[in-house]
N, C-alpha and C positions, 0 to 999 in steps of 0.2 A: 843586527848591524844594518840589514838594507832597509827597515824601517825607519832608524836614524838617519841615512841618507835622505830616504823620501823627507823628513820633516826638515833637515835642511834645506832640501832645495825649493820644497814649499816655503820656507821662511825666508830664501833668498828670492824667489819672484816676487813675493812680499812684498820685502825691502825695496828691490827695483822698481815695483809701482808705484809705490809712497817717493820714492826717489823722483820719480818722470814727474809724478801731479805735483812734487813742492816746487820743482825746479819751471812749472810754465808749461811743461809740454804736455802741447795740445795733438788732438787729432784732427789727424788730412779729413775732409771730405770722405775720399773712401773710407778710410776705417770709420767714420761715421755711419756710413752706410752699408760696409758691413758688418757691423752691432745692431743695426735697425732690421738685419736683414736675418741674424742671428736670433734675434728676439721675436721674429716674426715666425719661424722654425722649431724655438721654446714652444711659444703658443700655441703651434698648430699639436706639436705633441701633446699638449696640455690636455689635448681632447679624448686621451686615453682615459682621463678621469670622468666621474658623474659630473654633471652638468651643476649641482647642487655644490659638490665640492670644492669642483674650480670655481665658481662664481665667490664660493669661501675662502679659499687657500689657492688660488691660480694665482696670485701675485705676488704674495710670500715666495711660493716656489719658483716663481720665472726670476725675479729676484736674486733667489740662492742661487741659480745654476748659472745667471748672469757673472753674478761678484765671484762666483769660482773660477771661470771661460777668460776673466779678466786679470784675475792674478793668474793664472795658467799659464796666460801669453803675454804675459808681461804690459799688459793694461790694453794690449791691440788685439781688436775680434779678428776671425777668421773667418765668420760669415757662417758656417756650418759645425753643429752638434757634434763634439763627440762618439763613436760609436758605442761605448760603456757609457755615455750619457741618456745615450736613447732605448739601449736596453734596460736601465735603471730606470728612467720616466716612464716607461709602457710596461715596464712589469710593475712598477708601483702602481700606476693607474688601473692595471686591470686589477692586482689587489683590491684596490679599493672599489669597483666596481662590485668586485665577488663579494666583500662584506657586505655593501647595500641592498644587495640581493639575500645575505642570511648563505652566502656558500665560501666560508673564508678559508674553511677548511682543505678547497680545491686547491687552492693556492699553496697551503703550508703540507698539502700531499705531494706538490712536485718533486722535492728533494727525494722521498719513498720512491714513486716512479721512476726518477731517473737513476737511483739503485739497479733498480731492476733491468731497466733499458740499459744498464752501462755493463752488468753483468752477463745480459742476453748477446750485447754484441761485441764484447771479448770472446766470449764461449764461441761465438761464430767462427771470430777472426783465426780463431786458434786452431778450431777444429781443419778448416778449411784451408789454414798454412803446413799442417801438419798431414793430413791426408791425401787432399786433392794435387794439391800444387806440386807437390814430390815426386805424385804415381808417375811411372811411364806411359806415355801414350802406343795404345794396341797396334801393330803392324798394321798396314794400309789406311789408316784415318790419319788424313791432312790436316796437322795442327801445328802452327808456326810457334813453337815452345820459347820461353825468355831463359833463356840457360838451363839451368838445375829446374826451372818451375814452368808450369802451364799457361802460368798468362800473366797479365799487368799487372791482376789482384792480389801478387805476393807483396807485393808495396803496398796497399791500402793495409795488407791484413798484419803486416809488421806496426803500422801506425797505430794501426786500435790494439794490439798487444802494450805499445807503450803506453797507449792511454790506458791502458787496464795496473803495469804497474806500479804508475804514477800515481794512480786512486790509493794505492797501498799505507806509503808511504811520504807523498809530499802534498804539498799545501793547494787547498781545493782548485784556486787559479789555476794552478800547473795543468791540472787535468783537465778544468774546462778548453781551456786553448788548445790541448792537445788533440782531444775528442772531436773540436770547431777543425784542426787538420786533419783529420781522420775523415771527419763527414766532406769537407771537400777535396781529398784526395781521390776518396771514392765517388762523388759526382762524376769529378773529372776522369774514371777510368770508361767513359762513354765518350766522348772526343777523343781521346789521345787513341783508343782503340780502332776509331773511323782515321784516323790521318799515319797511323802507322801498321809496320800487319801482323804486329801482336794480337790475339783473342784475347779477352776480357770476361770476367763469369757473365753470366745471366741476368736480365735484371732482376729474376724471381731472386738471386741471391741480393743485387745491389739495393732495389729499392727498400724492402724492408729492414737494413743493415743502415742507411741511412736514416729511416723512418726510428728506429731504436738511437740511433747520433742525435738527433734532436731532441728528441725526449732526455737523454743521457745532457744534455747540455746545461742543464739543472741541479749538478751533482753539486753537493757540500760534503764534505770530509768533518768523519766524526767516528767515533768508536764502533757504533752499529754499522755508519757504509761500509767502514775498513773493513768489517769484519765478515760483513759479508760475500765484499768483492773477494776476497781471501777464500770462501767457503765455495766459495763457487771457483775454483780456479782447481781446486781437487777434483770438485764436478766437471769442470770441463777435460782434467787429463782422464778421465774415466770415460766420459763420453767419446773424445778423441782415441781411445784405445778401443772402443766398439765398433766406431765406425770404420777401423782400420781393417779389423778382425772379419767382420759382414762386412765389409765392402770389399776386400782383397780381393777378386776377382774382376773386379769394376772401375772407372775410372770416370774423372767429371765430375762437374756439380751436378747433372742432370739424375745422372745416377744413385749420388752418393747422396746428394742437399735433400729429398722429400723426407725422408726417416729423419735426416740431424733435423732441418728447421721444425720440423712438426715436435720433437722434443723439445728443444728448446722452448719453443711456445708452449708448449704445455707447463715445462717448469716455470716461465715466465709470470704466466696468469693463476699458476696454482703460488709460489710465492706470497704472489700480490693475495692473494686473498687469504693466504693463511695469519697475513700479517692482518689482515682485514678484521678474522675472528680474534688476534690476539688483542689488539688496540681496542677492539669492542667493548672488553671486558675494564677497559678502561675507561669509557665512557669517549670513547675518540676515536671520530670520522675518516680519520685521515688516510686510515687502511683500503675502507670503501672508493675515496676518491683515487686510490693510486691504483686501484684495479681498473677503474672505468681509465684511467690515462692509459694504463700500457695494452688496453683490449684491441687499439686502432693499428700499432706492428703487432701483434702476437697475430692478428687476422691475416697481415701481409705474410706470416710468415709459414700460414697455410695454404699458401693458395692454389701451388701444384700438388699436394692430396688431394685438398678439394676438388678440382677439377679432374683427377683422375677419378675418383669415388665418383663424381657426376654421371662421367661419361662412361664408366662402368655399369651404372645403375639405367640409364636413359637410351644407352645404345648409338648414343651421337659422338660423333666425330669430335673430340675438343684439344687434339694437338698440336690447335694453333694458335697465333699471335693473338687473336682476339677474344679467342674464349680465356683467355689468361686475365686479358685486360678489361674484359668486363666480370670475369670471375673475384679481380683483385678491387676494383669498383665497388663493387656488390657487398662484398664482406669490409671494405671499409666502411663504408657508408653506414653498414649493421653495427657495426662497431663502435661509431662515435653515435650515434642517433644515442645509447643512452646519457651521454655526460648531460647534454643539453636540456634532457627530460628531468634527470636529477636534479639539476641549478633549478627550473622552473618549479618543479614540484618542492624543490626547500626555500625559493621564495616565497611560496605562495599558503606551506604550513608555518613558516617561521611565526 
């Protein structure tokens, strides 16, 4: 039914346009000058493609996205791209880029990664609304509790619960927008914790929780996601029931997050790669590529292990703000350094 509306009301801005141009009406100056200034905004996006391509298909395409922008708004620019216009132009463009290169495979692995990414950061949201947020806080430690829970992160982590069961059961959109509030819910739990005097987790909890949100922003809905977000949702009440059992005595993310996140990542990147050997056998890359995407949060999401294993090892000091942040630095940077070696190394045997 709401596809039929949609083709309605496409068929009616339609009509209205063909309606304006029979009838004489012209446009003002400005809306001439914001279609001039609209197409000028096409084209600079344009640049997401090879330089070969656009110089081929750059006109065609400014074109289509023109005569769409136009019956949209009933024949009048508005100066500025859509924002589903410019994520569909720059994610086509770097497609096409990655083919030229012999890596197209990268591309058609995001959906795989953002499985993974979408499963890694439910399991979080869940673990940490179900453990952390509930415990009571010990006699004598100063923490200004938000009712029944520990801190603001009970809101972000209800979000990515509904974006986890929204992946189940409804249609891919639903999820991605949901996931798109999820990830800036939890941005936002770093302002709203400076201006109000709620605590807030960690950013060793936020930023790699984010970092798996954008990765996750890629999800398409299909038998295999379904099915996996599903498989993993058993895994997370099992894991949720561990961390309850070991940690009962403890309280925090600080305490409780080094054991869950290091799990998690470990499931994370062994997933991905298990899927890596399986698609192998089918003569498909795509496995390989969605390991190397989810290696840059699985890293984030070790980085207080690491940095204790460090400073146990080395004998240095590292229980502060900076050994975190150049610890989380480090192993990102380790992280992404191979996607980029892979694309040039399959450009260069393709």
């Amino acid at each position: 039914m709401m596809a039929g509306f949609g083709a309605a009301g496409r068929g009616f801005r339609a009509a209205v346009g063909t309606v304006l141009r029979v009838a004489g009406v012209r446009r003002t100056p400005d809306e001439a000058d914001a279609g001039m200034r609209l197409a000028a905004r096409y084209r600079w996006l344009l640049r997401a493609y090879p330089a070969a391509y656009r110089a081929e298909r750059g006109g065609e395409i400014l074109d289509t996205y023109l005569d769409v922008a136009a019956r949209r708004s009933y024949g009048v620019f508005r100066g500025w791209p859509r924002p589903a216009d410019v994520v569909d132009l720059v994610g086509a463009g770097v497609r096409a880029r990655l083919r030229a290169r012999g890596s197209s495979g990268l591309a058609d692995a995001v959906p795989f990664a953002s499985t993974f990414a979408l499963c890694a950061a439910v399991a979080l949201a869940a673990v940490w609304l179900s453990t952390v947020e509930p415990r009571a806080v010990p006699a004598g430690i100063e923490l200004r509790t938000l009712g029944p829970v520990q801190s603001l992160g009970a809101v972000a982590w209800v979000g990515w619960i509904l974006a986890g069961l929204s992946a189940v059961a409804l249609p891919g959109w639903v999820t991605r927008r949901l996931v798109a509030g999820a990830v800036a819910v939890t941005v936002l739990l770093v302002p709203a914790a400076a201006v109000t005097p709620f605590e807030r987790p960690p950013l060793l909890v936020l930023v790699p929780q984010v970092a798996l949100g954008l990765l996750a922003l890629g999800w398409r809905a299909h038998r295999g996601s379904r099915t996996a977000v599903g498989m993993s949702a058993v895994a997370t009440a099992g894991l949720a029931f561990a961390a309850a059992v070991d940690g009962a005595p403890l309280y925090g993310y600080w305490a409780t997050g080094r054991d869950v996140m290091a799990f998690v990542a470990l499931g994370l990147v062994a997933g991905a790669v298990g899927t890596g050997f399986v698609r192998a056998f089918r003569r498909d890359a795509r496995g390989w590529w969605a390991t190397l995407l989810v290696l840059p949060p699985a890293a984030l999401l070790v980085v207080q292990p690491f940095v204790r294993i460090a400073g146990d090892t080395t004998g240095l000091t590292t229980g502060n703000w900076w050994a975190y942040a150049a610890a989380a630095t480090g192993l990102t940077l380790f992280a992404i350094a191979p996607l980029p070696l892979a694309t040039a190394l399959r450009s260069r045997w393709r």
